[in-house]
N, CA and C atoms of all chains as a GROMACS GRO file, in nm:
protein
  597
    1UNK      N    1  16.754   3.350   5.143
    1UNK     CA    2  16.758   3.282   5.275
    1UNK      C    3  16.788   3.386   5.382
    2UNK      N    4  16.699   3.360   5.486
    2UNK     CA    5  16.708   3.453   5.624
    2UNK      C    6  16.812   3.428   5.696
    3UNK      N    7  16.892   3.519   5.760
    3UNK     CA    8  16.933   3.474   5.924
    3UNK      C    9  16.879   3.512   6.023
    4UNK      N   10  16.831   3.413   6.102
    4UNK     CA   11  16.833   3.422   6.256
    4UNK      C   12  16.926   3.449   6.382
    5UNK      N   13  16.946   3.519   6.486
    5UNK     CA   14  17.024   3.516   6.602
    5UNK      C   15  16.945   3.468   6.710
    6UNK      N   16  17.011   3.406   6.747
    6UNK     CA   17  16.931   3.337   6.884
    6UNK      C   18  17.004   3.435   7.038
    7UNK      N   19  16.927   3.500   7.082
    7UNK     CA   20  16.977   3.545   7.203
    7UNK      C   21  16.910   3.498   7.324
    8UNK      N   22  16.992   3.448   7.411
    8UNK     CA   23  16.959   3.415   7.587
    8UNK      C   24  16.911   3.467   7.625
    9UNK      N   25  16.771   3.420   7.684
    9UNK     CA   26  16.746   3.476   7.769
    9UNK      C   27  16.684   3.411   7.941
   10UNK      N   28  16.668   3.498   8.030
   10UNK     CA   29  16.648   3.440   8.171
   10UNK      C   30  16.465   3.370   8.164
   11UNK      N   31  16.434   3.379   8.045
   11UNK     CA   32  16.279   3.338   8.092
   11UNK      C   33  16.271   3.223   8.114
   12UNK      N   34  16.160   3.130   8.168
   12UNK     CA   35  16.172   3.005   8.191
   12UNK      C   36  15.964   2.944   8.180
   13UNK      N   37  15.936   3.043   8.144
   13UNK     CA   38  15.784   3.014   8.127
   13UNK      C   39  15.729   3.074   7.996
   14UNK      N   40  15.698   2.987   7.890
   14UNK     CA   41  15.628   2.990   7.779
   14UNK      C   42  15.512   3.099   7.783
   15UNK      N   43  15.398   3.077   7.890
   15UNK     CA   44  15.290   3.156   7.901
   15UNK      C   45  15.318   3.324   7.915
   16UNK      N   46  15.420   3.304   8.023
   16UNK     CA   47  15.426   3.449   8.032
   16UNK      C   48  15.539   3.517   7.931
   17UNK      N   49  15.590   3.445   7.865
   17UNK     CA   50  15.670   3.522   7.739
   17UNK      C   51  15.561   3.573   7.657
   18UNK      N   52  15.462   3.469   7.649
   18UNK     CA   53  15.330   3.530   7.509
   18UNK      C   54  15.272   3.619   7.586
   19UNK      N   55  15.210   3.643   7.775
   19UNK     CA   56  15.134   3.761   7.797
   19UNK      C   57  15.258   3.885   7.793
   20UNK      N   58  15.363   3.877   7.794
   20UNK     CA   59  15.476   3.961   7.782
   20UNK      C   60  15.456   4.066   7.659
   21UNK      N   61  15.402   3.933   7.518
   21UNK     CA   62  15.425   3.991   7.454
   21UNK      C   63  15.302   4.057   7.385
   22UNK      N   64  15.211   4.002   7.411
   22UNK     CA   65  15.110   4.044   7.381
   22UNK      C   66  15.098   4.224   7.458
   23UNK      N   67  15.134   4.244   7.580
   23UNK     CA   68  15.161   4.363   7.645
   23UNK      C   69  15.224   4.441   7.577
   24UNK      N   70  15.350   4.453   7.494
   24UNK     CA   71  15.438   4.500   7.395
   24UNK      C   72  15.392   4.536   7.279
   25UNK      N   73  15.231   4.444   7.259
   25UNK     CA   74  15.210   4.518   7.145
   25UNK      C   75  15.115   4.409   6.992
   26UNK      N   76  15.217   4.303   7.029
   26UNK     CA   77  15.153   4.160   6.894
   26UNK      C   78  15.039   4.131   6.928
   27UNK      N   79  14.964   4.096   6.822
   27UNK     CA   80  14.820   4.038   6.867
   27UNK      C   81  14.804   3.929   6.804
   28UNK      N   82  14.888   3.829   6.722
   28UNK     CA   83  14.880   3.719   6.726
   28UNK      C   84  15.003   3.639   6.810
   29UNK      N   85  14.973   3.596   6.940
   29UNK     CA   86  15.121   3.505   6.952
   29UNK      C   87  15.083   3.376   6.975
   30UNK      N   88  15.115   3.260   6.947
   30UNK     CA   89  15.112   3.165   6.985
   30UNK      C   90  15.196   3.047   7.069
   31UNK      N   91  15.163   2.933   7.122
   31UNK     CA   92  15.269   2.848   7.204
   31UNK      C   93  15.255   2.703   7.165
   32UNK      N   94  15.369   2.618   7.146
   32UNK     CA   95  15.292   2.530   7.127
   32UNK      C   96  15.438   2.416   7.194
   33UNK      N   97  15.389   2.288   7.218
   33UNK     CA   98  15.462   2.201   7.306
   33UNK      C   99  15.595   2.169   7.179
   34UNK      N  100  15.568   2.169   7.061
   34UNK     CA  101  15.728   2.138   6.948
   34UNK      C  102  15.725   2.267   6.889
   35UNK      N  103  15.873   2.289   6.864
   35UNK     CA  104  15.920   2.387   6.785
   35UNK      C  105  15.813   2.434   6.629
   36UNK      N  106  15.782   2.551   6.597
   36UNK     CA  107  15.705   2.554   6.472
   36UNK      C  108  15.794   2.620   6.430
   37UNK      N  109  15.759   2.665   6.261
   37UNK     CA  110  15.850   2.779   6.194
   37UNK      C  111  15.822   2.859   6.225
   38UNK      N  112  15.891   2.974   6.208
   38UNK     CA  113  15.877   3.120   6.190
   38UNK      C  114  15.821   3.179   6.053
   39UNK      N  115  15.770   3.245   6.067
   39UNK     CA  116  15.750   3.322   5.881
   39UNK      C  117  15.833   3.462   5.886
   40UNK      N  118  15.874   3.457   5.771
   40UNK     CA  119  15.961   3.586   5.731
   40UNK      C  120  15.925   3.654   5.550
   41UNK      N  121  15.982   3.726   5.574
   41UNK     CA  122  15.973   3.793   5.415
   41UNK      C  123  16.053   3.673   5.296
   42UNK      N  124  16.179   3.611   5.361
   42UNK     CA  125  16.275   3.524   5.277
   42UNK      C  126  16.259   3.384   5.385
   43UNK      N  127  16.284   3.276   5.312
   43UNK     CA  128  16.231   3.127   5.365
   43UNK      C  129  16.339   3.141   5.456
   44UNK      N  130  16.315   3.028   5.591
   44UNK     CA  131  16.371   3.032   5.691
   44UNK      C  132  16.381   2.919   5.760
   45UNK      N  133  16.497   2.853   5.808
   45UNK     CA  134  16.453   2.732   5.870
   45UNK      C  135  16.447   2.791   6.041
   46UNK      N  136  16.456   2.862   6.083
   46UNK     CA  137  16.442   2.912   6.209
   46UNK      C  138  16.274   2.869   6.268
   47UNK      N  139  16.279   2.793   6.402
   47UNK     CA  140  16.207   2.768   6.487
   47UNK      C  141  16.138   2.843   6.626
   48UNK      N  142  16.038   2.851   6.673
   48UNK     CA  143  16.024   2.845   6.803
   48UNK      C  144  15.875   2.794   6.872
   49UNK      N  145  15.921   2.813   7.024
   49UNK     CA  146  15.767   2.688   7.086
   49UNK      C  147  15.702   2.828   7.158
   50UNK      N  148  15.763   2.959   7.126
   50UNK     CA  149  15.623   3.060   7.101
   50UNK      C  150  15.638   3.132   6.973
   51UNK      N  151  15.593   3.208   6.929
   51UNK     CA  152  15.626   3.304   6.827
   51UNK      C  153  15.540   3.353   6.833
   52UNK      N  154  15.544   3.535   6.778
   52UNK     CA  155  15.464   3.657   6.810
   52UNK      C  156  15.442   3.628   6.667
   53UNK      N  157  15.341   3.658   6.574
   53UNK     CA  158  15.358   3.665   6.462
   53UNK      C  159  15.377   3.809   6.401
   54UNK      N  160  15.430   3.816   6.271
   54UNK     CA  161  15.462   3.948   6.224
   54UNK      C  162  15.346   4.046   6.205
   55UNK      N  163  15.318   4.177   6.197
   55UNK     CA  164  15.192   4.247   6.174
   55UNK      C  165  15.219   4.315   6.071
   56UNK      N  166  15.160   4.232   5.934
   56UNK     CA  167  15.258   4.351   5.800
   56UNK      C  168  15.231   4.467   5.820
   57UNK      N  169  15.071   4.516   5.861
   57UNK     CA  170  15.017   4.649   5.868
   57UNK      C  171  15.128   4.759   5.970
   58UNK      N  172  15.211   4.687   6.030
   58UNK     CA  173  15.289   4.769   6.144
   58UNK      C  174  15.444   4.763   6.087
   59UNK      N  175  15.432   4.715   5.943
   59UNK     CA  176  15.574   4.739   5.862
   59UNK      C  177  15.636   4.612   5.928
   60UNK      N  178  15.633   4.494   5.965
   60UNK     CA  179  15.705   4.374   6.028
   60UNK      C  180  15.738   4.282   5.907
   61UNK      N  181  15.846   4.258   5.935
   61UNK     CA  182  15.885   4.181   5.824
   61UNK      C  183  15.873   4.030   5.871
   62UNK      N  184  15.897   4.022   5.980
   62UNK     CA  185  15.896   3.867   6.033
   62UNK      C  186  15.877   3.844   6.129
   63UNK      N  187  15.887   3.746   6.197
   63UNK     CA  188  15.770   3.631   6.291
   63UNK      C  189  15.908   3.654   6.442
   64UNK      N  190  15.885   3.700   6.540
   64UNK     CA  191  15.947   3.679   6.666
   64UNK      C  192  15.921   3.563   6.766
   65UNK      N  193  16.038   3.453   6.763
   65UNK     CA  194  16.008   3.343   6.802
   65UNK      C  195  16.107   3.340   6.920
   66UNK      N  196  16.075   3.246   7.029
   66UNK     CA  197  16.170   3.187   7.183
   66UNK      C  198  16.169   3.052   7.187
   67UNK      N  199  16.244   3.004   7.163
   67UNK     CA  200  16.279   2.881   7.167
   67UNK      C  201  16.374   2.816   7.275
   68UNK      N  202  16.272   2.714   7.333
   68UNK     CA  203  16.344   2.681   7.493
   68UNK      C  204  16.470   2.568   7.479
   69UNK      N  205  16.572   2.604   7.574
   69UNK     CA  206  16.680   2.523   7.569
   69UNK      C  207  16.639   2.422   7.666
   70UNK      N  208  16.751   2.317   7.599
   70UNK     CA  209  16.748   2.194   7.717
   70UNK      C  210  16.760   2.188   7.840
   71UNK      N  211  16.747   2.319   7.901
   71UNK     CA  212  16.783   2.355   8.044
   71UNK      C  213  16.696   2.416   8.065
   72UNK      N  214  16.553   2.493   8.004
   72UNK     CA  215  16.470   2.461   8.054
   72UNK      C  216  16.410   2.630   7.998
   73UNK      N  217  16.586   2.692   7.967
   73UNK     CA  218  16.561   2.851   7.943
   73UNK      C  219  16.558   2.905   7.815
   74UNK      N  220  16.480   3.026   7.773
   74UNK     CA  221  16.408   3.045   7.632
   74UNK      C  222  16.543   3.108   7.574
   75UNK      N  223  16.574   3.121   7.454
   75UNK     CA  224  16.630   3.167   7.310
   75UNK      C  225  16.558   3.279   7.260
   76UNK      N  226  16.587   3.427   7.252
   76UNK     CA  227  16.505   3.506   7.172
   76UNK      C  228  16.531   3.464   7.023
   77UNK      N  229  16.438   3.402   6.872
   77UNK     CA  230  16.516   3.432   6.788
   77UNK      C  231  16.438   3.513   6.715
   78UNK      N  232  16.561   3.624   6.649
   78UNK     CA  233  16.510   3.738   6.597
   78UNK      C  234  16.608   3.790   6.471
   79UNK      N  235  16.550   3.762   6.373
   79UNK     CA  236  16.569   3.784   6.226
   79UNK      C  237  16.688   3.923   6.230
   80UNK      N  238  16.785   3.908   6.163
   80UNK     CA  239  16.909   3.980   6.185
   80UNK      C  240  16.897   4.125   6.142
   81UNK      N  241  16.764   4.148   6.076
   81UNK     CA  242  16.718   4.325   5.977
   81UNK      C  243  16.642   4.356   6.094
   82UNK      N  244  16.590   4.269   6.191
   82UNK     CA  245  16.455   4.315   6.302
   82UNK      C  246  16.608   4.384   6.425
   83UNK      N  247  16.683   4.344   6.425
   83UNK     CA  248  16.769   4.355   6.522
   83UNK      C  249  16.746   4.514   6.632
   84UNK      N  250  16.767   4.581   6.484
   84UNK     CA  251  16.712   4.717   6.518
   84UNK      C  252  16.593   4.758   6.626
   85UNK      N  253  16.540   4.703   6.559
   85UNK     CA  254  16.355   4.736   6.592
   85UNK      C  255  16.361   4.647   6.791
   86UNK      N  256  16.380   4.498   6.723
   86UNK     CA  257  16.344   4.464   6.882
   86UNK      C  258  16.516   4.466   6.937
   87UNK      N  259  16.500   4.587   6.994
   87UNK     CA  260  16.707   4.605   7.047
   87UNK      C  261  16.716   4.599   7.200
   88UNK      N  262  16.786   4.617   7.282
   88UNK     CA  263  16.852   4.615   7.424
   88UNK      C  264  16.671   4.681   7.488
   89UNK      N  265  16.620   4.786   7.460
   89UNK     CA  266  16.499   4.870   7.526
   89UNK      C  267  16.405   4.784   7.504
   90UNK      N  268  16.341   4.724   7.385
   90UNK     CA  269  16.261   4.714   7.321
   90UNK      C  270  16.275   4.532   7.457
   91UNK      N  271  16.347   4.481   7.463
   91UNK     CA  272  16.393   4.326   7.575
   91UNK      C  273  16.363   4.401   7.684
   92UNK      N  274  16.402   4.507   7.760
   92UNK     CA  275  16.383   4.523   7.855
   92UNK      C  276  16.265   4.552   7.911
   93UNK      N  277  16.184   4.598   7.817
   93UNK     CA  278  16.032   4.640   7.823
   93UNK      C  279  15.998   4.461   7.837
   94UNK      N  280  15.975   4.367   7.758
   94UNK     CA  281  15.971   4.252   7.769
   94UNK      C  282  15.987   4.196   7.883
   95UNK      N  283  16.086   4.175   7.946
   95UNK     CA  284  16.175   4.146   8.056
   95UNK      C  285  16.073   4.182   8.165
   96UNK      N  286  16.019   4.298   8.142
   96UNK     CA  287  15.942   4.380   8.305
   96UNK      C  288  15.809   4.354   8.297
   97UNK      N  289  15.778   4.325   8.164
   97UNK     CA  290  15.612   4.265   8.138
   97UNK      C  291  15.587   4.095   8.230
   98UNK      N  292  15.708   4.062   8.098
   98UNK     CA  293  15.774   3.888   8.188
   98UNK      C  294  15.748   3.877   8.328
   99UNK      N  295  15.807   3.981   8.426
   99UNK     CA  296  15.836   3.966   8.556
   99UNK      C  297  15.661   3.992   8.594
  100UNK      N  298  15.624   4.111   8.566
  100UNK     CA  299  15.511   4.137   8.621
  100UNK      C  300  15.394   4.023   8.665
  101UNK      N  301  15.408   3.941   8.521
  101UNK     CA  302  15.314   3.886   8.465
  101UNK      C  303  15.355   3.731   8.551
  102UNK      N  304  15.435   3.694   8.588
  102UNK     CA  305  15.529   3.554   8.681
  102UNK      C  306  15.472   3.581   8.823
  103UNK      N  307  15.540   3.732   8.897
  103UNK     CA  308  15.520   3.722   9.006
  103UNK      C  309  15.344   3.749   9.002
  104UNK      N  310  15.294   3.808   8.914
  104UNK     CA  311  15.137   3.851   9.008
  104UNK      C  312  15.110   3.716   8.973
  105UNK      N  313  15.093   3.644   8.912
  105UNK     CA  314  15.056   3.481   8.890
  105UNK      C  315  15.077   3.402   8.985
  106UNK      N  316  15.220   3.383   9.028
  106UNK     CA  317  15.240   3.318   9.139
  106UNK      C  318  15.174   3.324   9.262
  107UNK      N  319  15.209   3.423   9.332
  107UNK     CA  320  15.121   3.504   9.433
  107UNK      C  321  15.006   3.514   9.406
  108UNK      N  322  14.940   3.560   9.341
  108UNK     CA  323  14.788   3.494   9.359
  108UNK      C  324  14.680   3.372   9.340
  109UNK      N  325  14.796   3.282   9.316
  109UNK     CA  326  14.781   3.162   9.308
  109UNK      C  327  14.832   3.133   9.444
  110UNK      N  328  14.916   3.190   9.496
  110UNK     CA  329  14.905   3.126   9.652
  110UNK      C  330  14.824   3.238   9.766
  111UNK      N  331  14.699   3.311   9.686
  111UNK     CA  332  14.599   3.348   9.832
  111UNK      C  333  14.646   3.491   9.860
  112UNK      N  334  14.753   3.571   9.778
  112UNK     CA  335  14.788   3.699   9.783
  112UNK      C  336  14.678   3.806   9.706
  113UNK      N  337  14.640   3.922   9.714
  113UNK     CA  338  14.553   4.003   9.621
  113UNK      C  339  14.612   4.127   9.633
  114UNK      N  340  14.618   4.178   9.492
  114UNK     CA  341  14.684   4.322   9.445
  114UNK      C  342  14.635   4.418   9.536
  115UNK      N  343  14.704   4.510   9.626
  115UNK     CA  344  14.682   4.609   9.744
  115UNK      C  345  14.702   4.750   9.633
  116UNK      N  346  14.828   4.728   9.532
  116UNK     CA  347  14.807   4.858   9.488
  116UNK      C  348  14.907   4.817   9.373
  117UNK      N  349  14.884   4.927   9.248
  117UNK     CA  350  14.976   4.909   9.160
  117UNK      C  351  14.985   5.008   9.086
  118UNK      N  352  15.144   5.077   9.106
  118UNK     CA  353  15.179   5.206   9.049
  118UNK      C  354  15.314   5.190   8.960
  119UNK      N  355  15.264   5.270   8.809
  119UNK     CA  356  15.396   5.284   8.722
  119UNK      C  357  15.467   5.424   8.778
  120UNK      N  358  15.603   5.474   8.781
  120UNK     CA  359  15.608   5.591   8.817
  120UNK      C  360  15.662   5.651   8.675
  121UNK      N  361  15.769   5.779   8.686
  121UNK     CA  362  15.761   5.842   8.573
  121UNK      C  363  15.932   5.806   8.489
  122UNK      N  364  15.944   5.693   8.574
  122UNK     CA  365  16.082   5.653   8.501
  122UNK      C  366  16.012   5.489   8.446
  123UNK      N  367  15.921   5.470   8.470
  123UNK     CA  368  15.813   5.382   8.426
  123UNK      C  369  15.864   5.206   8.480
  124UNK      N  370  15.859   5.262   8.638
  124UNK     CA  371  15.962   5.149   8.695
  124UNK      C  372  15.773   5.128   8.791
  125UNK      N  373  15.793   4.994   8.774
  125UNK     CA  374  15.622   4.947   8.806
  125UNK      C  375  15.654   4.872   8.965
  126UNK      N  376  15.537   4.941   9.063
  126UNK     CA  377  15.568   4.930   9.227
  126UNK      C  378  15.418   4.831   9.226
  127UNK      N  379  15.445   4.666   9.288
  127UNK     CA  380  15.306   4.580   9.280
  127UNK      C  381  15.347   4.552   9.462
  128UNK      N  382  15.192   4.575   9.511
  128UNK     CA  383  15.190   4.584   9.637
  128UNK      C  384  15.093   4.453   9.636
  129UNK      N  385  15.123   4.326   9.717
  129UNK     CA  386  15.003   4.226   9.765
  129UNK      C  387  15.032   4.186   9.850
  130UNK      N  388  14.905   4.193   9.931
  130UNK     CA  389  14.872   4.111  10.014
  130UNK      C  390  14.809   3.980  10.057
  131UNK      N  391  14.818   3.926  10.169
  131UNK     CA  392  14.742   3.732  10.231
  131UNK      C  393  14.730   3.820  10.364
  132UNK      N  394  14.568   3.711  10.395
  132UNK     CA  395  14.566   3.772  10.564
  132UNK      C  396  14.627   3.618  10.647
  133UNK      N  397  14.672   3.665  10.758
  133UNK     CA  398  14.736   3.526  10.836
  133UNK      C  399  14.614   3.507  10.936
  134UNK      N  400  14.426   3.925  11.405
  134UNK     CA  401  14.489   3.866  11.241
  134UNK      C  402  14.518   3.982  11.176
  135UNK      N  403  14.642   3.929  11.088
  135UNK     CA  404  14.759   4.011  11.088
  135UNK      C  405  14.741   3.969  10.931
  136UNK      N  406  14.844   4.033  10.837
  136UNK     CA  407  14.845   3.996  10.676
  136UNK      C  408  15.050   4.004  10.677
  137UNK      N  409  15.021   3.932  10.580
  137UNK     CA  410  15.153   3.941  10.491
  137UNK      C  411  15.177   3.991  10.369
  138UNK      N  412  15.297   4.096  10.351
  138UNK     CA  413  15.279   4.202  10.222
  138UNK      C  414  15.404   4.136  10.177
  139UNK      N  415  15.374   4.142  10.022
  139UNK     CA  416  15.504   4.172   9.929
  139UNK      C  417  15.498   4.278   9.826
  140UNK      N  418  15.604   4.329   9.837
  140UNK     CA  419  15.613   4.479   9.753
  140UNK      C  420  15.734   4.461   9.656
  141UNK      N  421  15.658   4.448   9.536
  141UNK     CA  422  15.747   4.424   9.394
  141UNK      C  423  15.774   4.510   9.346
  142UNK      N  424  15.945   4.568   9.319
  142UNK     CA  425  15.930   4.674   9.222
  142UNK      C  426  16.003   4.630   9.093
  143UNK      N  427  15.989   4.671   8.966
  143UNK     CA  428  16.027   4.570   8.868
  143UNK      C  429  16.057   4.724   8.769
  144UNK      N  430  16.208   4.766   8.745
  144UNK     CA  431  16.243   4.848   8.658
  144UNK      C  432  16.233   4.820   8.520
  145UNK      N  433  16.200   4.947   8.472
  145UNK     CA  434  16.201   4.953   8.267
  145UNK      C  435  16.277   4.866   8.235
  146UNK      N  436  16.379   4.752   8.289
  146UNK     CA  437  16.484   4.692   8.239
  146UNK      C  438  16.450   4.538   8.272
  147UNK      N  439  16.367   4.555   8.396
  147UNK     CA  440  16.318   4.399   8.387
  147UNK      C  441  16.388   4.376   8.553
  148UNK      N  442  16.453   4.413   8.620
  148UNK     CA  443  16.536   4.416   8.744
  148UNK      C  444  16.403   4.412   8.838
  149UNK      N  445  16.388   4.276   8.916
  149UNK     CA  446  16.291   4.294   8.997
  149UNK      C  447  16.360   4.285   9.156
  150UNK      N  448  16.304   4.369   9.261
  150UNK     CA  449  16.355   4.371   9.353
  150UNK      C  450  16.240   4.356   9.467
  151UNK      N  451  16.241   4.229   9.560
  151UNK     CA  452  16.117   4.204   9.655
  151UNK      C  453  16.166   4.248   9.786
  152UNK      N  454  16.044   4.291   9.886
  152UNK     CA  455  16.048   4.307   9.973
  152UNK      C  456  15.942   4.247  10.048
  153UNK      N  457  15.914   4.160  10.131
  153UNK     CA  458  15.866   4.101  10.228
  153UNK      C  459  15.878   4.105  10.370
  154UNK      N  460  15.755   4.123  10.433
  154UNK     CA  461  15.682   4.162  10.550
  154UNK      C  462  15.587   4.075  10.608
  155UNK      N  463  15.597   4.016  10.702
  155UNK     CA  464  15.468   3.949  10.805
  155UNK      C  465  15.525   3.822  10.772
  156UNK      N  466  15.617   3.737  10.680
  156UNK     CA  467  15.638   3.608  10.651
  156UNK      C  468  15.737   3.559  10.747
  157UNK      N  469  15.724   3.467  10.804
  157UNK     CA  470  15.806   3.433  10.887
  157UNK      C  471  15.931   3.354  10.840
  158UNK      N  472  16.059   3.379  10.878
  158UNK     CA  473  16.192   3.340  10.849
  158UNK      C  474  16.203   3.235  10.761
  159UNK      N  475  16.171   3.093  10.762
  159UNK     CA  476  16.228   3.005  10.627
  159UNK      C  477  16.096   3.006  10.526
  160UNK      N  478  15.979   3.062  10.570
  160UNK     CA  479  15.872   3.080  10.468
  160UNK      C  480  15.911   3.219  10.393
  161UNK      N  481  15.957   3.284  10.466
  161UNK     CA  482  15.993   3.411  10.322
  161UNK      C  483  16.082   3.395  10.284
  162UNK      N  484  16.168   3.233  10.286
  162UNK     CA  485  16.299   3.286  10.217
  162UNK      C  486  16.214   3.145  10.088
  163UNK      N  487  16.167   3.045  10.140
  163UNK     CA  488  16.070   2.971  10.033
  163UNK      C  489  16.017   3.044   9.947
  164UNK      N  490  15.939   3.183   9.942
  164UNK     CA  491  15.843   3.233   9.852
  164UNK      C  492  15.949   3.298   9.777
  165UNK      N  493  16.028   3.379   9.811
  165UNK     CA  494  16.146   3.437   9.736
  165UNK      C  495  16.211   3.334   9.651
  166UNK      N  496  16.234   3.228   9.674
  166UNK     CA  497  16.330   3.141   9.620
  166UNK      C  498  16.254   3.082   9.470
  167UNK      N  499  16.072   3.017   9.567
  167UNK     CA  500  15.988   3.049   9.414
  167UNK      C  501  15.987   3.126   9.322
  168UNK      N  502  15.970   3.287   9.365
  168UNK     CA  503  15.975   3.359   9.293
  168UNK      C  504  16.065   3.371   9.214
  169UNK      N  505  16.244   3.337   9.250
  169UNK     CA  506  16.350   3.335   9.173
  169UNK      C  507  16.388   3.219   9.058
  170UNK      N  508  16.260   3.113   9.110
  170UNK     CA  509  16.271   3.016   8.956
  170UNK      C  510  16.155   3.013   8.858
  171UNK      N  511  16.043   3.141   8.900
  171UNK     CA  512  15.950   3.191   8.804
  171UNK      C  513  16.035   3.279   8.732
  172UNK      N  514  16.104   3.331   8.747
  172UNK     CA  515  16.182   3.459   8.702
  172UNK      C  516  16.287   3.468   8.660
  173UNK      N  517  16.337   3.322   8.630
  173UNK     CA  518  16.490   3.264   8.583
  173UNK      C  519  16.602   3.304   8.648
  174UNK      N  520  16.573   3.380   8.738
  174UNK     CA  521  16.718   3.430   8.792
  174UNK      C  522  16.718   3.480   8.945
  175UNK      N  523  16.827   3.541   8.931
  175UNK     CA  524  16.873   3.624   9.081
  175UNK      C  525  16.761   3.765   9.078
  176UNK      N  526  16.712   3.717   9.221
  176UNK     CA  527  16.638   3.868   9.229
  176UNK      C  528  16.662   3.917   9.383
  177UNK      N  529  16.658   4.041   9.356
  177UNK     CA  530  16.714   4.123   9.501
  177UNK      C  531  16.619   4.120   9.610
  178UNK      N  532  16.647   4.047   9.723
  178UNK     CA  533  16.558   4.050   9.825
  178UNK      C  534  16.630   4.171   9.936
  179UNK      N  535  16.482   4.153  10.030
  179UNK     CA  536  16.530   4.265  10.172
  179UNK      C  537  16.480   4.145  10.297
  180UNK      N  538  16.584   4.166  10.358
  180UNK     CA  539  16.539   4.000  10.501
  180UNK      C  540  16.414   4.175  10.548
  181UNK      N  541  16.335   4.090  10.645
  181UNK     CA  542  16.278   4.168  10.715
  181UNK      C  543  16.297   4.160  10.865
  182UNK      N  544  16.197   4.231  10.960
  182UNK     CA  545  16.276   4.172  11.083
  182UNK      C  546  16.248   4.041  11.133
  183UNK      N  547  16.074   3.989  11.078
  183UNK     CA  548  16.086   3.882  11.088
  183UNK      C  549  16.175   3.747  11.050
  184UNK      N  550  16.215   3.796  11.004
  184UNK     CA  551  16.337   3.684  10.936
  184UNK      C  552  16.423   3.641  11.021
  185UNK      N  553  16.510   3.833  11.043
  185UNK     CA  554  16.635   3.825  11.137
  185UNK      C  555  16.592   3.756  11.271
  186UNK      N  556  16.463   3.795  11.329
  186UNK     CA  557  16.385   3.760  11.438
  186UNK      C  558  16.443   3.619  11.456
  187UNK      N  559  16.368   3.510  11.301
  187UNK     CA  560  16.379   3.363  11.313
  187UNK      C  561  16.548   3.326  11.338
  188UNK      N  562  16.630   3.374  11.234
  188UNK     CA  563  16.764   3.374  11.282
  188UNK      C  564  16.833   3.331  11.398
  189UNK      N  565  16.814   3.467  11.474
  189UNK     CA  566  16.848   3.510  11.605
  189UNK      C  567  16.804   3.393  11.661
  190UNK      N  568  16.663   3.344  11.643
  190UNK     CA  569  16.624   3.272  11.749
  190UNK      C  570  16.654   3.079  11.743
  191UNK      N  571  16.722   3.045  11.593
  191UNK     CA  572  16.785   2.926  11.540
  191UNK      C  573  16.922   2.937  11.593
  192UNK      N  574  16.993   3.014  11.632
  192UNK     CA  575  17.108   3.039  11.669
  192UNK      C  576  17.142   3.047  11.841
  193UNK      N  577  17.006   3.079  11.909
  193UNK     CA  578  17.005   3.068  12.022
  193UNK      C  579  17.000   2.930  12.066
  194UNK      N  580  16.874   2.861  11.988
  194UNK     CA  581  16.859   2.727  12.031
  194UNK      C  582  16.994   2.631  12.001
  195UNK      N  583  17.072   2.644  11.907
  195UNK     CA  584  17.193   2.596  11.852
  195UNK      C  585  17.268   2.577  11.988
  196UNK      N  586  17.296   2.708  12.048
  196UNK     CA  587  17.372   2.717  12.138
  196UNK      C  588  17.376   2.654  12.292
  197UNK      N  589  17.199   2.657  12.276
  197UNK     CA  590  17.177   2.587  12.430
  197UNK      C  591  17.182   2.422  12.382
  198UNK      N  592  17.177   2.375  12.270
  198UNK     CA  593  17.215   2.278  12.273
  198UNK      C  594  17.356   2.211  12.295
  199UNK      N  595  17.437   2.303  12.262
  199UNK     CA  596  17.583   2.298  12.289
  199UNK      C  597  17.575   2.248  12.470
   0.00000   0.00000   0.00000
């Protein structure tokens, strides 16, 4: 039997956790409106309403799932041997995909268009848009 | 005709910090505020002068109503 840790997090949108993660790297993730299982190497009752799935070919042992709280905000859960692998850097990369991927959505859904977009060399990402009045 | 900019910068850590230009005072504090419940949280804004502009000028009218 597996353990899971569930860690907090600030996300609040399903879609852009999966383009998050798909950016990071997984190429299967999925979303779905009820909790599904996770798959792991050892059976698991651990849930979530996205999950990245594991890539054995990339040495993964198990399934990275977010599971949304009753308040509306996601749960990282992440198998207690992965801890390593997806750690404090590995979220924060996440975190900046997350953001990217929220605000250019928003904004160009309200009539804004990308003016410019630069990573620099501390790999801190500058998104310039504009609307004409 | 004039445009309105927003300039996102969003660190390796996920820390996004906006800056807004050309939006006028309770509409850039609306788009910011959106932006802060796409984004689950507190994010660092910059007023611009249009903002302070609107301010200044809610505070004047306040007064002549006095």
């Amino acid at each position: 039997m597996s353990h899971y840790t569930r860690v907090a997090t600030a996300f609040v949108s399903a879609t852009h956790i999966a383009k998050a993660l798909v950016d990071v790297g997984f190429e299967k993730v999925e979303v779905f409106t009820e909790p599904q299982p996770l798959r792991g190497i050892f059976t698991t009752r651990a849930v979530g309403h996205v999950i990245a799935r594991r890539r054995l070919v990339a040495g993964e042992m198990n399934d990275v799932g977010f599971l949304r709280r009753t308040d509306g905000h996601f749960d990282a859960v992440v198998e207690d041997m992965d801890r390593e692998r997806y750690d404090a850097v590995w979220m924060g990369r996440l975190r900046q995909r997350y953001a990217y991927h929220a605000t250019r959505d928003l904004l160009t859904a309200k009539g804004f268009e990308i003016a410019d977009e630069q990573t620099d060399e501390r790999d801190t990402l500058r998104l310039t848009l504009r609307r004409m009045t | 005709m004039g445009f309105e900019q927003i300039e996102v910068t969003i660190d390796s850590d996920g820390r996004v910090e906006l800056k807004v230009a050309g939006v006028q005072g309770a509409g850039c504090l609306a788009l910011t505020e959106q932006l802060e419940r796409h984004l689950g949280g507190q994010v660092e804004r910059r007023l611009t002068d249009e903002y302070r502009d609107t301010v200044v000028e809610a505070e004047r009218l306040e007064l002549e109503d006095d």
